[in-house]
C-alpha positions, -999 to +999 in steps of 0.1 A: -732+343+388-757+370+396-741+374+432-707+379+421-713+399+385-728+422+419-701+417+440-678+431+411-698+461+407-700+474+443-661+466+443-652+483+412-677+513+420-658+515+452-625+519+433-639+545+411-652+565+443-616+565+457-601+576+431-628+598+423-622+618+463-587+622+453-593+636+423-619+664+435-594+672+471-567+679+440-592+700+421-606+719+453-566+722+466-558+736+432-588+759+425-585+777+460-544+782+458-548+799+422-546+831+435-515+826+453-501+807+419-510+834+400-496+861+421-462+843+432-459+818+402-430+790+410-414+813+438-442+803+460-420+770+464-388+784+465-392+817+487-385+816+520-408+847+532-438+839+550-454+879+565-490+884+565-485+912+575-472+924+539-487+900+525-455+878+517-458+839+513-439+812+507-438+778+513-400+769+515-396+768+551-425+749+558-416+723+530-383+720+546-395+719+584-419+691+571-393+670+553-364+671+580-385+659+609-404+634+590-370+617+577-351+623+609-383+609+627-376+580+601-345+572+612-346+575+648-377+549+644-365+526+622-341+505+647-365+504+671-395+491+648-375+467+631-362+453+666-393+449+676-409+435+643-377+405+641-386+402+684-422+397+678-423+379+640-397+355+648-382+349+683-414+355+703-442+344+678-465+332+708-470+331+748-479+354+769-448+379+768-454+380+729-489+390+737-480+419+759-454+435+732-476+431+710-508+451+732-483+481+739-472+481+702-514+484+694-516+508+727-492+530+712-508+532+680-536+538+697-531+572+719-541+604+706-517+624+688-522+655+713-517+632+743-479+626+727-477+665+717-483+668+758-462+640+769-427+661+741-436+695+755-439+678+797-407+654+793-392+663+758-388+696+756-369+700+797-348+675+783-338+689+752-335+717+762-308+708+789-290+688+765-289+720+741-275+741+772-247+712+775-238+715+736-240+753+735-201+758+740-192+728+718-221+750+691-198+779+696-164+763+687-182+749+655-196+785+644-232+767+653-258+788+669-274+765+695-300+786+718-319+762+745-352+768+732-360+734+741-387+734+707-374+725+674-366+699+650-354+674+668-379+678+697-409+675+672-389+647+653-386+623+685-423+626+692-431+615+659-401+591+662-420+577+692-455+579+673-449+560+633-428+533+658-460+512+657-471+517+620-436+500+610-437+471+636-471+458+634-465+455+592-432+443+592-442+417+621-470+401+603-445+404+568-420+387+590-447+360+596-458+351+562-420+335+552-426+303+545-409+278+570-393+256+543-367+287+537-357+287+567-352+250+576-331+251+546-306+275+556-309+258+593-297+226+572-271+241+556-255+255+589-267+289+592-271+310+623-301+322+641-286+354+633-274+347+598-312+334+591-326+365+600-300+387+582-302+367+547-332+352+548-360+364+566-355+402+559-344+395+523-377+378+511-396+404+536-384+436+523-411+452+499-437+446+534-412+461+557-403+490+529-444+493+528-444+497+562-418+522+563-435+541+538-472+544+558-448+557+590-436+584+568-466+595+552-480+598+590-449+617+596-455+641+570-492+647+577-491+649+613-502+679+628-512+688+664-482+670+677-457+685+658-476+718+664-470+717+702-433+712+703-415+720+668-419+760+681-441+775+647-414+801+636-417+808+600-382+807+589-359+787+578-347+758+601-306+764+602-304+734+627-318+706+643-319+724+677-335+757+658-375+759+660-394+753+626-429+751+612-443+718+593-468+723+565-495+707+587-484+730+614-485+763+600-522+754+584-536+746+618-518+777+631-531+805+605-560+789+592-586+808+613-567+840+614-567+845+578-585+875+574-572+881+532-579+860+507-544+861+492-536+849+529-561+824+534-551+806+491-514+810+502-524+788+535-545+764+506-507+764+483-489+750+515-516+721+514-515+717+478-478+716+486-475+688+509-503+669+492-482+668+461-449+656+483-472+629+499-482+614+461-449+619+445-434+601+479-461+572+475-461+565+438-415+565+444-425+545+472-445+523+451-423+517+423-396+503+446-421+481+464-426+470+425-390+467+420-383+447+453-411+422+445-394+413+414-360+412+425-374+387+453 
C-alpha cells in the first residue's frame, strides 16, 4: 500500500509539473510580447506589415504561411500514411517485407529535419521550379502570377509532406492492430470483401487513433522550423499562391531572432510565438474533442 500510495504521488506530481511548464512558457510568451500588445493591440494579428526597419509588425503573413503549408502538407501525406498504415496493420502484419517497411517508416522518422530541408532545396526546389516555368503561360491566361522561384509554399509543403508521413503511419498501424479479430471474422462470415472489411470495419472502429495520429503530424507541421526555413523562401508578405514564397511563424523566428536589435522588434518576434503557440492549443484541444466525439460514436 505504501508502494503504490508512492507510486500515485510521483505520477500525479509529474502531472502537475507538465502542466505546471505550460503554464509558465504561456506566462513568459505573454509577459515578453506585451509590448508589442500594447503598442499594436488586436492588429498585430490581423496586419499584414512586417518592416523593422520602421518598426512595423504583424503577424498575418506568417500565421497564414504557417497554416497553408501545414494543411496542404496534411493532405499530400495523408494518402500515403494511411496506405502504408492499412499495408503494414493488416495485409503485411509479419515476415520479413513487413519488417523492412516498417524500418524505413522508423528511418524516416528518424532523419534530421535539416538533412530533408537539404534534400527540398538539392531535388525539390530544380523540380519545382521547372514545373512552375511549364505552368507560367497557363498562370498568365488565369490572371495568376507564377514566377519560377523554385521556393514557396508548395516546395516547403512537400518536404513536410515527406517528413509527418511517419508520425501518421506508425499510429495508425499499431491502431489498425488493436481491432479485435472477432469483428472481422464476422463480416468475413457474412460475405464481405477484403476491401469492404477494411473500408467498414477496420478504419471505422480505428478512427479516433488514426485522427490522433493525424493530429501529432500536424502539430509537427506547424512547429517545424529549419526545414521549412530552407525552402519556403522567408519573404514577409502575404502568400498570393502556392508557387509564391512565404515565411512560417517558426521560420521568421529563427530568421530575425538574433538580429533583433529593438525591443519593440525582438516582443513582436516573442507575439509571433505566442501566436502559433495559441493555434497549436486551440488546434489540440478541437482536436481533442473530436477524438472524444469519435470514441463515443464508436
Amino acid at each position: 500500500m505504501r508502494r503504490e500510495r508512492l507510486f500515485r504521488n510521483l505520477v500525479r506530481l509529474a502531472a502537475w509539473l507538465v502542466g505546471l511548464n505550460v503554464l509558465v512558457i504561456s506566462i513568459t510568451l505573454f509577459w515578453s510580447a506585451l509590448p508589442t500588445l500594447r503598442h499594436f493591440g488586436p492588429g498585430f494579428l490581423w496586419s499584414s506589415h512586417w518592416n523593422p526597419v520602421t518598426d512595423e509588425f504583424g503577424a498575418l503573413p506568417f500565421l497564414a504561411g504557417t497554416l497553408a503549408t501545414s494543411f496542404l502538407a496534411l493532405a499530400l501525406s495523408l494518402p500515403l500514411s494511411l496506405s502504408m498504415a492499412i499495408l503494414l496493420g493488416e495485409f503485411l502484419r509479419g515476415g520479413w517485407l513487413s519488417n523492412v517497411f516498417k524500418s524505413l517508416v522508423d528511418l524516416i522518422a528518424a532523419v534530421p529535419s535539416v538533412i530533408f530541408g537539404y534534400w527540398g532545396l538539392m531535388v525539390l526546389v530544380p523540380w519545382v521550379r521547372e514545373a512552375e516555368m511549364q505552368l507560367m503561360p497557363l498562370g498568365q491566361r488565369l490572371g495568376i502570377e507564377i514566377m519560377p522561384y523554385g521556393v514557396g509554399v508548395l516546395t516547403a509543403a512537400l518536404v513536410l509532406a515527406v517528413m509527418i508521413i511517419p508520425n501518421t503511419a506508425a499510429i495508425a498501424r499499431e491502431v489498425l492492430e488493436l481491432v479485435p479479430r472477432d469483428l472481422k471474422e464476422a463480416a468475413y462470415s457474412f460475405g464481405a470483401t477484403r476491401y469492404e472489411v477494411v473500408r467498414s470495419v477496420i478504419v471505422p472502429y480505428a478512427r479516433s487513433g488514426i485522427f490522433a495520429g493525424i493530429l501529432l503530424s500536424l502539430g509537427r507541421a506547424l512547429g517545424e522550423t529549419m526545414a521549412v526555413t530552407m525552402v519556403i523562401g522567408n519573404t514577409n508578405e502575404m502568400p498570393v499562391n502556392l508557387f509564391a514564397p512565404a515565411n512560417t511563424m517558426a521560420s521568421v523566428i529563427a530568421n530575425e531572432l538574433a538580429e533583433a536589435t529593438t525591443t519593440i522588434h525582438y516582443s513582436s518576434l516573442v507575439g509571433v510565438g505566442l501566436v502559433l503557440f495559441l493555434v497549436t492549443t486551440v488546434i489540440n484541444f478541437i482536436g481533442t474533442y473530436i477524438i472524444k466525439k469519435m470514441t463515443v460514436q464508436a
